[in-house]
C-alpha positions in Angstrom: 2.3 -29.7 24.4 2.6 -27.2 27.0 1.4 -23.2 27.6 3.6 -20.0 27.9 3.1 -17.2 29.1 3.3 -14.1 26.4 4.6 -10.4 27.4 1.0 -9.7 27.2 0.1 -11.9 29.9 -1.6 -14.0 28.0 -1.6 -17.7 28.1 -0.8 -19.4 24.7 -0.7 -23.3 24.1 2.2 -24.4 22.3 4.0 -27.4 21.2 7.7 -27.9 21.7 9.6 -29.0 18.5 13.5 -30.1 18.7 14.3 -28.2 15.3 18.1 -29.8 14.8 20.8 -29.3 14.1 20.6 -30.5 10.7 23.7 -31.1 8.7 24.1 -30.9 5.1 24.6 -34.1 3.8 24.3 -34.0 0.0 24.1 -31.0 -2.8 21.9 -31.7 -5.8 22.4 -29.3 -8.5 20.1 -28.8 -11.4 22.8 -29.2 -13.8 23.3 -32.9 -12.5 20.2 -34.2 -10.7 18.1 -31.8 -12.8 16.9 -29.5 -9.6 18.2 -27.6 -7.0 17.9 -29.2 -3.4 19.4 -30.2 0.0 19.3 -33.4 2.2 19.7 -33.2 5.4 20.2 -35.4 8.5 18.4 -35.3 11.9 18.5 -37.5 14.7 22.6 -39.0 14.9 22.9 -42.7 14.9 25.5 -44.9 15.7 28.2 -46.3 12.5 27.9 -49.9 13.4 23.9 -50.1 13.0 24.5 -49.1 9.1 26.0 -51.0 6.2 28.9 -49.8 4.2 27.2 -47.9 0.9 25.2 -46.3 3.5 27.9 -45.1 5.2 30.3 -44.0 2.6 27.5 -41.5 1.9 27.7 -40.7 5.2 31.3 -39.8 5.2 30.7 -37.3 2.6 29.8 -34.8 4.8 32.0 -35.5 7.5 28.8 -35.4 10.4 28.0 -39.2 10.9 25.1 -41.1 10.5 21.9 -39.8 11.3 18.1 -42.1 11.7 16.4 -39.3 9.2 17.1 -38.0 5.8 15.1 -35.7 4.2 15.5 -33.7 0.9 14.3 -30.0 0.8 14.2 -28.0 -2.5 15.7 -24.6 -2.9 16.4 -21.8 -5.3 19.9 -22.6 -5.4 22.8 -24.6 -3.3 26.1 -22.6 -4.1 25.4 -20.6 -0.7 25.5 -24.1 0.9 28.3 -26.5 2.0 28.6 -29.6 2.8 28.3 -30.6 6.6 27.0 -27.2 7.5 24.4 -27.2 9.7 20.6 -25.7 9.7 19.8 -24.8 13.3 16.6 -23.5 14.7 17.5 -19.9 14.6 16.5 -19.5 10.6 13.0 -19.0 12.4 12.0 -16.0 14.4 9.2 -15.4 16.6 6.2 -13.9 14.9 7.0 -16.0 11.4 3.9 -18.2 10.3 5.2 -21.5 9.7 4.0 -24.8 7.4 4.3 -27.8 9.7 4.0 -31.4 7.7 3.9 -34.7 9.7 2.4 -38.3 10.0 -0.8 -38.5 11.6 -1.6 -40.8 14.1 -2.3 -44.1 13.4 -6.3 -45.3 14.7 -6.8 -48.2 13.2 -10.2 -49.3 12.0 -13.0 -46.9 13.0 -16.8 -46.6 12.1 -17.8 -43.6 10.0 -18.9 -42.0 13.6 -15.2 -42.0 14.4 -14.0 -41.5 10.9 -16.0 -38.9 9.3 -18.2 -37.4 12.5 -21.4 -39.2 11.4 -24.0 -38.2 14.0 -25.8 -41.7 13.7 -29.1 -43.6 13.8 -32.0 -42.3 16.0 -31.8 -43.6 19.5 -35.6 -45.2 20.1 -38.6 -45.0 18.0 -38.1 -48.5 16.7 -34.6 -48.4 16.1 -32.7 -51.8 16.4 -29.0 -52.5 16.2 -28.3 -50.0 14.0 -27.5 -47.0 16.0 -23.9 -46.4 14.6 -24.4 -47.5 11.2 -23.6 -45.5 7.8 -26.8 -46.2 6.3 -27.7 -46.6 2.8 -24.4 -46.3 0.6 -26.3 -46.1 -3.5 -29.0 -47.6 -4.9 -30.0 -50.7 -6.3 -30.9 -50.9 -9.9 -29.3 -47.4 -11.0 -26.5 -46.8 -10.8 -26.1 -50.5 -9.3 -23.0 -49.3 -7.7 -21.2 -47.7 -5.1 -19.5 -44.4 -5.9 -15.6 -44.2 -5.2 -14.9 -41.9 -2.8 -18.3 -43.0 0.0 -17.8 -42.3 3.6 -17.4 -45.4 4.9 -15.6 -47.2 7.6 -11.9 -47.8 7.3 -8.3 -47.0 8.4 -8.4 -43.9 10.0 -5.0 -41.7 10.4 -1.6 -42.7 9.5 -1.3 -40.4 6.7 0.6 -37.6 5.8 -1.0 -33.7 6.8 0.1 -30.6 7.0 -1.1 -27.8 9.1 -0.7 -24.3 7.6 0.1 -20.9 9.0 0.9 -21.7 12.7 2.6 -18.9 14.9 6.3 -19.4 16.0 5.8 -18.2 19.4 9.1 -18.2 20.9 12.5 -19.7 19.7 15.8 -20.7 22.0 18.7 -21.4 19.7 20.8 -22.3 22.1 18.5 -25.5 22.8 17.3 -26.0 19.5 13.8 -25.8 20.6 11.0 -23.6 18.6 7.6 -23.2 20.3 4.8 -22.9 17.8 1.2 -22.0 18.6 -1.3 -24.8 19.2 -1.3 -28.8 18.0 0.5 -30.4 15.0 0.3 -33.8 13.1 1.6 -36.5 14.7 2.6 -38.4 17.9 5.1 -37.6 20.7 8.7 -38.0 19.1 6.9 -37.9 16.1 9.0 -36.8 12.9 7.9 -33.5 11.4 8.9 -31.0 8.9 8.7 -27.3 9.0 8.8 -24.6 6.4 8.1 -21.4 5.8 3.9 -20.7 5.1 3.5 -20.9 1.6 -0.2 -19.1 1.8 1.7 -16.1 4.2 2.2 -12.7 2.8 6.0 -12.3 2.2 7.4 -11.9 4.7 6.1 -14.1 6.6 6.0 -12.3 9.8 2.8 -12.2 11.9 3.7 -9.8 14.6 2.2 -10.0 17.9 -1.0 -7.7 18.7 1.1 -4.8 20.7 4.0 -5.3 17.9 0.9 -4.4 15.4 -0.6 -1.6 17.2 3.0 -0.2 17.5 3.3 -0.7 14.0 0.3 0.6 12.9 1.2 3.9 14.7 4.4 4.0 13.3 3.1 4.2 10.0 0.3 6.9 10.7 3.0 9.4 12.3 5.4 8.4 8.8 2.3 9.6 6.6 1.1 12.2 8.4 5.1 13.5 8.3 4.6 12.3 4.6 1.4 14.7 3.9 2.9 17.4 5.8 5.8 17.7 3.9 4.3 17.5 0.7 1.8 20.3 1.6 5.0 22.6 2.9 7.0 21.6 -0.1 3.4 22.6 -3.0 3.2 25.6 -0.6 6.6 26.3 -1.5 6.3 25.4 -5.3 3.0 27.5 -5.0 4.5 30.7 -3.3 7.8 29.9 -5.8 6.1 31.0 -8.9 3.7 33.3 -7.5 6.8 35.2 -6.7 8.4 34.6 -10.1 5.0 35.9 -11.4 4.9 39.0 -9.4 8.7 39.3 -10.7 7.9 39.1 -14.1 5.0 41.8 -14.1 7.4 44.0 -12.2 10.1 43.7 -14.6 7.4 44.0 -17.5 6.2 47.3 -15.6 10.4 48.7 -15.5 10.7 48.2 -19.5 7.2 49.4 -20.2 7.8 52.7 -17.5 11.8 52.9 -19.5 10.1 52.9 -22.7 7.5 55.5 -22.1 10.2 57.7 -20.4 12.8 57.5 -23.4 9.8 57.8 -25.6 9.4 61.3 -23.5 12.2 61.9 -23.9 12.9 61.8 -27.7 9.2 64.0 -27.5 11.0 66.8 -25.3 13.8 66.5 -27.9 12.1 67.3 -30.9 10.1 69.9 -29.6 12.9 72.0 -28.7 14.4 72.0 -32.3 11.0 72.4 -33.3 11.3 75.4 -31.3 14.7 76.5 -32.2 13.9 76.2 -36.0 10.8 77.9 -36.0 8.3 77.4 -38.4 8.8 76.5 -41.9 7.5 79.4 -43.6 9.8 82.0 -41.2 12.4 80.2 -41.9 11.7 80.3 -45.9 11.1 83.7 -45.7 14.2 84.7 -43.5 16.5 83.2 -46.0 15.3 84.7 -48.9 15.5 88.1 -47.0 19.1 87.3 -46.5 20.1 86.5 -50.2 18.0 89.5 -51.1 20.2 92.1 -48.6 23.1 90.0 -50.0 22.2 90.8 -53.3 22.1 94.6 -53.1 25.3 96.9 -53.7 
């Protein structure tokens, strides 16, 4: 482990991982093996410390022999060839990362050790028993001791894995990823690291002046948002008041057309009401006319 220091300033403990390279050296298909997955090689290793089957799988890939295999699942393997190689750079700085390793190995320990047991009382009487377990069940019911009882034993030397840890800076060109804090295992220890399963997707954890940036970002895109919504239903809004005001207008032409035609055809009729005169005159002048007609 080691420390770096951040573009804040800040001082953040890390622990240096040699992440490859890693070449393919076998495909398994789920139409063959029955599920999609790669192995891989780390750590190169000379052809004369392995035996001949080993080898010819080796050869396969065309990389050597290699001290580590490991097999990773994916989605699917037709992306991937054989002898290509998986560098450091698939991580970037700010991903949260799953980091699975071999403890270290302690031995035999006491449950103080083992399990943090706080132990016996040191005086009032007490004799020889000040790192002790205690009682472990009792006596006539159940006459047994559960499985599973805190007791002493082999501590460590077991497989863990330590979620969502920072990738604090990466350098390709070394194969080297820093990642925030301690991991499982020893120094040159063998460890094996994935992206957090637990992370939101992406799994990018962006440093805190990243997130305030960020965050700002996306007030200023929503406040643009909001305001150009409210323009645009102002627009809609003054849109059909217009085509209202339109309409009445239009609806105030025909009605003002019709009343003026319908004056119209009123000054009309009045004036050959006018010209014809009364009924009765009229009557009356005609007769007068066939009567003057009439005489010799």
């Amino acid at each position: 482990m080691t420390r770096l220091f951040v573009d804040e300033g800040n001082v953040v403990p890390v622990t240096v991982i040699e992440a490859g390279p890693c070449p393919i050296i076998q495909k398994k298909t789920k139409d063959k093996d029955g599920y999609n997955s790669l192995q891989v090689g780390f750590r190169p290793k000379k052809p004369n410390k392995v035996n001949r089957p080993l080898m010819g799988h080796f050869n396969k890939s065309g990389k050597g022999a290699f001290y580590v295999l490991k097999e990773l699942k994916v989605d699917e393997t037709e992306s991937y060839e054989l002898g290509q190689e998986i560098l450091a750079d698939i991580f970037q700085r700010g991903d949260l990362v799953d980091v699975t390793g071999t403890s270290k190995g302690r031995g035999f320990s006491g449950v103080m050790k083992r399990h943090g047991f706080r132990g016996a009382p040191g005086s009032h009487g007490t004799h020889e028993f000040f790192r002790h377990g205690g009682s472990i069940g009792a006596a006539a019911d159940p006459s047994r001791t559960f499985k599973g009882k805190m007791m002493p034993g082999h501590f460590g030397n077991r497989k863990v894995t330590v979620q969502n840890i920072e990738v604090v800076e990466v350098r390709p060109q070394q194969n080297l990823i820093f990642l925030k804090g301690a991991i499982p295992g020893w120094r040159n220890g063998i460890v094996t690291i994935r992206q957090a399963k637990k992370a939101p997707a992406p799994s990018r954890s962006a440093l805190p002046q990243e997130k305030k940036e960020e965050a700002r970002g996306e007030v200023e895109v929503k406040a643009k948002a909001e305001e150009e919504a409210k323009v645009t239903a102002e627009a809609k809004v003054e849109g059909k008041e217009g085509a209202k005001e339109e309409e009445v207008k239009a609806e105030e032409g025909v009605k003002e057309e019709v009343e003026a035609e319908a004056e119209v055809k009123e000054g009309v009729n009045e004036e050959e009401a006018k010209a014809e005169g009364p009924p009765q005159g009229k009557a009356k002048r005609k007769a007068k006319n066939e009567v003057e007609s009439e005489e010799p």
